[in-house]
N, C-alpha and C positions, 0 to 999 in steps of 0.2 A: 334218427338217432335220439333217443333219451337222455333227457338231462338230470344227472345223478346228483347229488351233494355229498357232504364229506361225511353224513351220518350215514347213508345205504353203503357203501364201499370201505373196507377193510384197509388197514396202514399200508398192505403189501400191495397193493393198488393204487395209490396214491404216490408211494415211491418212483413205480415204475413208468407213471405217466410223466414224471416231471422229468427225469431223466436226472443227469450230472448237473448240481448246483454249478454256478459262474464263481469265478476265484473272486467277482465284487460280492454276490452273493452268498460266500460262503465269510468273507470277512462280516459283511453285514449281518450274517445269525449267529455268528462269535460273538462281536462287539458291539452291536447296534450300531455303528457308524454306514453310512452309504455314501460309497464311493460316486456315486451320481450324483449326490447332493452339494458333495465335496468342489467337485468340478465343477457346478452351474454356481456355484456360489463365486468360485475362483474367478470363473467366464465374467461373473453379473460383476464383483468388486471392482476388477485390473481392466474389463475388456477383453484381454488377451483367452486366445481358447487356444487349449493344451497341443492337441490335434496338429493345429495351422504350428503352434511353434515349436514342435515335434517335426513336423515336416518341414519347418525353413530349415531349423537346426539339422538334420537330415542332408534337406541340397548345400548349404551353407560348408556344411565337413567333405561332402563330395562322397557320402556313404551312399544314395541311391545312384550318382553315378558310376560307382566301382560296383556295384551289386546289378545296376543295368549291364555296363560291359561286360559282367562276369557273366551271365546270363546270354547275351546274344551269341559272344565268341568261343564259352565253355563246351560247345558243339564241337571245334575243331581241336584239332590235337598240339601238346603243349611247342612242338616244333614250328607250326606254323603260328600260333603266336608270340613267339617269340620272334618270328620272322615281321611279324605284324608291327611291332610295340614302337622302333624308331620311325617309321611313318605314323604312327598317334601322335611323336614328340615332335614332327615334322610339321601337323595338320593344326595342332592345340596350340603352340607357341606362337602363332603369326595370332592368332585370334586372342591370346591373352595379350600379346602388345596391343592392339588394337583395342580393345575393351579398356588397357590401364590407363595408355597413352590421349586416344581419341575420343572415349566414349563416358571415361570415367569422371570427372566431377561437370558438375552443371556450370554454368555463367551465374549461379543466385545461388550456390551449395554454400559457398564460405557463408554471405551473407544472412542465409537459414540460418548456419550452423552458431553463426557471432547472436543473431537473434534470440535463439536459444537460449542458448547460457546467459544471455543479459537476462533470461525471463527464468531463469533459477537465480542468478543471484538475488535480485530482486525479491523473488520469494522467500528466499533467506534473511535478507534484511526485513521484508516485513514481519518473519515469523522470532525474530531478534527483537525488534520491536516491541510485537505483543508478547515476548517473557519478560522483556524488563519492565511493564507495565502489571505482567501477574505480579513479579517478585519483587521483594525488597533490592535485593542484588540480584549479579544476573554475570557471569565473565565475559561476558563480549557486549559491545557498545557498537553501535553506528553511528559513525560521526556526522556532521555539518556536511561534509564533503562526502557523505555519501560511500564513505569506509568500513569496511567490519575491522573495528578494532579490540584487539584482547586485553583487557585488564589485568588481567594475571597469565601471563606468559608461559608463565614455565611448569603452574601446576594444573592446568587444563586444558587437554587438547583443545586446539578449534573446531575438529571435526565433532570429538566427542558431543563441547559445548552447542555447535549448529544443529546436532541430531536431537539434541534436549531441547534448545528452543522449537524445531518441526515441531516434539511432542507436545510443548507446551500450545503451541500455536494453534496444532489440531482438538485439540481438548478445548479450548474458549470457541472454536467454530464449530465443534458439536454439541456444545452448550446454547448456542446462540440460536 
């Protein structure tokens, strides 16, 4: 076979090789934006890849399981499954007691979990710390004892104020 270029071949040739642009591909020569770049960026920032949390969110809602069973048993006809359905209710419930009761948290889950959140809070007060060090004022103070306390109570949320130190926080460490 010969290797042509795009000066010996005519537009109507060129069309018909590439076939139907891809819906990324066709946003891509509207806007210049690439949706693959989009997502490796996502994947490289967070970690997280769309895909895997697509498919947890997926088993998670029990949409591949109702789309599995509706598949294996859409074979037979709507009488016999209907004859079928209290034995699934019969087979499922002993195995969800089982999973809630016997299987479900660990001996070290709570302990994770307290671990955790001491290791946000913490982040929080450091990142409180380094706003009231950018700023003159700042609405929330960590005390002696190791408290997040609000200075001005009633006209700024805490939450709002915690998200504004995060910002502050990340901005002096990508300074740094």
């Amino acid at each position: 076979m010969q290797k042509t270029t795009a000066s010996d071949d005519n537009d109507d040739d060129d069309v018909e090789e590439m076939g139907l642009p891809t819906y990324g591909g066709l946003i891509g020569t509207l806007t210049g934006i690439s949706l693959s770049a989009i997502r490796q960026s996502f994947r490289t920032t967070t970690g997280l890849s769309l895909t895997a949390t697509r498919t947890a969110l997926r088993g998670l809602t029990g949409v591949s399981v109702t789309a599995s069973m509706r598949m294996l048993f859409g074979v037979f006809p709507p009488w016999f499954r209907y004859f079928l359905q209290p034995f699934f209710i019969l087979y499922y419930t002993p195995l969800m007691i089982v999973k809630c009761f016997l299987l479900g948290s660990t001996k070290t889950s709570k302990e994770e979990a307290l671990a955790a959140h001491e290791k946000v809070i913490e982040g929080w007060k450091d990142a409180i710390r380094a706003a009231e060090q950018m700023q003159e004022y700042f609405p929330l103070h960590v005390s002696d004892e190791g408290k997040i306390e609000s200075l001005t109570p009633h006209s700024t949320p805490m939450t709002d104020a915690i998200v504004e130190s995060l910002d502050i926080a990340s901005t002096i460490q990508n300074k740094n």
